[in-house]
C-alpha positions as CSV (number, residue, x, y, z in Angstrom):
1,X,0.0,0.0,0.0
2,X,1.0,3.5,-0.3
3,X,1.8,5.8,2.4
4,X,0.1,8.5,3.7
5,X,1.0,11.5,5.2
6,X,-0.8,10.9,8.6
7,X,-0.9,14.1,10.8
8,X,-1.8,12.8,14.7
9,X,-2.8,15.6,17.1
10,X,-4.6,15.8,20.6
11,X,-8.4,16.1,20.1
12,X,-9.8,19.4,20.1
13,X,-12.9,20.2,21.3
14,X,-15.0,21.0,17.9
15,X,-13.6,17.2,16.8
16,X,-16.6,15.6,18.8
17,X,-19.2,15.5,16.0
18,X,-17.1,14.3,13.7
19,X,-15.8,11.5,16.4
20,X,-19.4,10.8,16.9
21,X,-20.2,9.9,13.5
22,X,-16.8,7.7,13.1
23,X,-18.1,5.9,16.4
24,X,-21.3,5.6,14.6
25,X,-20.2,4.1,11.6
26,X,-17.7,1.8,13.3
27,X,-19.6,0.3,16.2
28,X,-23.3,1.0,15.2
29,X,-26.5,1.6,17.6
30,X,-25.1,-1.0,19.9
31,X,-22.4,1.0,21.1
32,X,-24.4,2.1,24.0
33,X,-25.3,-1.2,25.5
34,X,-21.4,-2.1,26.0
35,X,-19.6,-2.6,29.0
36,X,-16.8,-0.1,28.4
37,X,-19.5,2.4,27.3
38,X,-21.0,1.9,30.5
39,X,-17.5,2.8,32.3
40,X,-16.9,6.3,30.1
41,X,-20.7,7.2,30.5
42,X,-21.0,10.7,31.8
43,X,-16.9,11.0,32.0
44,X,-15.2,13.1,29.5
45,X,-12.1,11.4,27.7
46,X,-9.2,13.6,28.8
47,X,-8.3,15.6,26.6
48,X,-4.5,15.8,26.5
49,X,-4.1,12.3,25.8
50,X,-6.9,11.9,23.7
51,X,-6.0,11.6,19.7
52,X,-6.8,12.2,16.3
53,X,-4.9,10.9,12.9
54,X,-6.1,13.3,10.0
55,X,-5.2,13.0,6.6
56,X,-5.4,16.6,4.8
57,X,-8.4,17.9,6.9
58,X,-10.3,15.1,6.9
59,X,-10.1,12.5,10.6
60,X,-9.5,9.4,10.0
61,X,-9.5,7.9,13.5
62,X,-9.8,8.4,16.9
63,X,-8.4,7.3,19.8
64,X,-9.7,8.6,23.5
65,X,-8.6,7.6,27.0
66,X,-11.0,8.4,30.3
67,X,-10.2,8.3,34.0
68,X,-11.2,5.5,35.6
69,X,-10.3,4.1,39.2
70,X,-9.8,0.4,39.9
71,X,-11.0,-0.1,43.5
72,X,-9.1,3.1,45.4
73,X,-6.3,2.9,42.2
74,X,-6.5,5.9,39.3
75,X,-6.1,4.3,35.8
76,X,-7.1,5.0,32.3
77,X,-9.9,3.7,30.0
78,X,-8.2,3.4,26.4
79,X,-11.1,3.3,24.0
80,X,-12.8,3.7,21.7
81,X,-9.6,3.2,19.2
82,X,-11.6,4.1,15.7
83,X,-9.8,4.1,12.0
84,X,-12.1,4.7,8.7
85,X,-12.3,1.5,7.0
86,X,-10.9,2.4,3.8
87,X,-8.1,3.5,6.2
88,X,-7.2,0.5,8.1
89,X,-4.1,-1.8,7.8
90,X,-2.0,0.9,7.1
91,X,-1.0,1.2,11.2
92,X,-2.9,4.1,11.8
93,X,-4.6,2.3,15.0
94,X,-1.0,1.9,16.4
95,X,0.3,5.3,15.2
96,X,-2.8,6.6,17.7
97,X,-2.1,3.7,20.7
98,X,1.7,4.7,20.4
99,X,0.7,8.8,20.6
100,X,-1.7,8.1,23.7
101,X,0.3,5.9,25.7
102,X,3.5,8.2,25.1
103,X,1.6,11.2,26.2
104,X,-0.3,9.5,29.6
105,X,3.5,7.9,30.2
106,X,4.7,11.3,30.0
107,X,1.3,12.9,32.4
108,X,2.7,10.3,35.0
109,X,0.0,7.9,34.6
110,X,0.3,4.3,35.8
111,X,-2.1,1.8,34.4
112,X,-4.4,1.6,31.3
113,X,-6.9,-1.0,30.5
114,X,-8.8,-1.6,27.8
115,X,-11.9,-4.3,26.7
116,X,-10.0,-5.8,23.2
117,X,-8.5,-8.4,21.4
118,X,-5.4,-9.0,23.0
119,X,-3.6,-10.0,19.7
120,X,-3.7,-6.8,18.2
121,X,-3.2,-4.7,21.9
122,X,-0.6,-6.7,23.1
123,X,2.1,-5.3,20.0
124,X,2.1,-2.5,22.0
125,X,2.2,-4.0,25.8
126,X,-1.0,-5.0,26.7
127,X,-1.8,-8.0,29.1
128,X,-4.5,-10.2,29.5
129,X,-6.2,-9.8,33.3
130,X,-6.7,-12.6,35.5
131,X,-10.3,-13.1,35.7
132,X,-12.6,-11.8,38.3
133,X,-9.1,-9.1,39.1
134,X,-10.7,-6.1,37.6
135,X,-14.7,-6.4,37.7
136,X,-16.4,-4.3,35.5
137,X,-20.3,-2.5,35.8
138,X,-21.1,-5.3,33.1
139,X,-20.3,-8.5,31.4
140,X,-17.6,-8.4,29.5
141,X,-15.4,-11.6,28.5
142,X,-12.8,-12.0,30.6
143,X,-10.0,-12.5,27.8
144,X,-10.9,-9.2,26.2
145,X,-9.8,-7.7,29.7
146,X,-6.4,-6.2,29.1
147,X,-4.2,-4.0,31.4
148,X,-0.7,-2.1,30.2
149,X,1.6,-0.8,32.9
150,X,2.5,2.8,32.4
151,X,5.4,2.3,35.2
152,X,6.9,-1.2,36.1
153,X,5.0,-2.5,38.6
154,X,2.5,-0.1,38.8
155,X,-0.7,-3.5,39.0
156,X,0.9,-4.9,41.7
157,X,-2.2,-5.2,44.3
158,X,-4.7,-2.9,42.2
159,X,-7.9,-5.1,42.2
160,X,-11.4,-4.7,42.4
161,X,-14.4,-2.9,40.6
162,X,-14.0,-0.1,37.8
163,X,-15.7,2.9,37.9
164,X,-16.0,6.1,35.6
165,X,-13.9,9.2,37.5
C-alpha cells in the first residue's frame, strides 16, 4: 500500500461530532449497550491524551482515554480506538495507541486497561487480566480484559471494581 501523510494531534474540542459519527459508523447503535461504554458514561475522555490521525483535513481515526479508578487505584480507560475502513491496515490504529500511551506515560500515569482483542493490543504491551481481578459495571469476556503498565509495577495489588472518574 502507499503511504500516507498521517498528521496525529490531541483532540480538540470541535472534533466531537465528527468522532461521533466515526463511532457511529464503526460500532453502530449498539455501542451504547457495551460494557466499556458503560464505564466512560458521563466521563469526559481527557483531553490531552486523547487523539486524532487526520489525513489533509479530513479525521480518519480516533483514539480517546478516560479516567477510571480500579477499586481506590486511578487508571485510564483506552477506547474507543476508531480508524475509517478504507483506512485501516495501514498502522494508523498503532500510530494513535503509540501517541496516547506516550503522552499518559509522559502525564505520570500508571495503568491503562482496555476491553480488546489481545492479539492486536498486546504489540504495544497489553496483558490479559486474571479473571474476576478487575470487575467491570457489566459483562464483559474475561479474555478481552487487558491492562498495560505505564510504570513497572505499577498492577501490583490494584484489584477490584472499575468505575467512571
Amino acid at each position: 500500500m502507499p503511504e500516507i501523510a498521517i498528521d496525529l494531534n490531541t483532540e480538540a474540542p470541535d472534533d466531537g461530532a465528527v468522532i461521533d459519527k466515526l463511532h457511529e459508523r464503526a460500532f453502530g447503535p449498539g455501542r451504547f449497550a457495551r460494557t466499556a461504554f458503560r464505564l466512560r458514561e458521563g466521563v469526559a475522555p481527557h483531553p490531552d491524551l486523547s487523539f486524532v490521525a487526520r489525513i489533509g483535513s479530513m479525521i480518519v481515526g480516533s483514539i480517546r482515554l478516560t479516567p477510571i479508578h480500579i477499586g481506590e487505584h486511578p487508571a485510564l480507560l483506552l477506547g474507543p480506538l476508531t480508524v475509517e475502513p478504507a483506512f485501516r491496515s495501514r498502522g494508523i490504529g498503532l500510530a494513535l495507541m503509540q501517541a496516547s500511551l506516550n503522552a499518559s506515560t509522559k502525564a505520570g500515569h500508571k495503568l491503562v486497561i482496555l476491553v480488546g482483542d489481545e492479539p492486536y493490543y498486546g504489540r504495544v504491551g497489553f496483558k490479559r487480566i486474571a479473571p474476576g481481578r478487575v470487575v467491570l459495571p457489566g459483562p464483559v469476556d474475561p479474555l478481552r480484559l487487558l491492562v498495560k503498565e505505564l510504570a513497572e509495577g505499577a498492577f501490583g495489588g490494584v484489584a477490584g471494581p472499575a468505575r467512571g472518574g
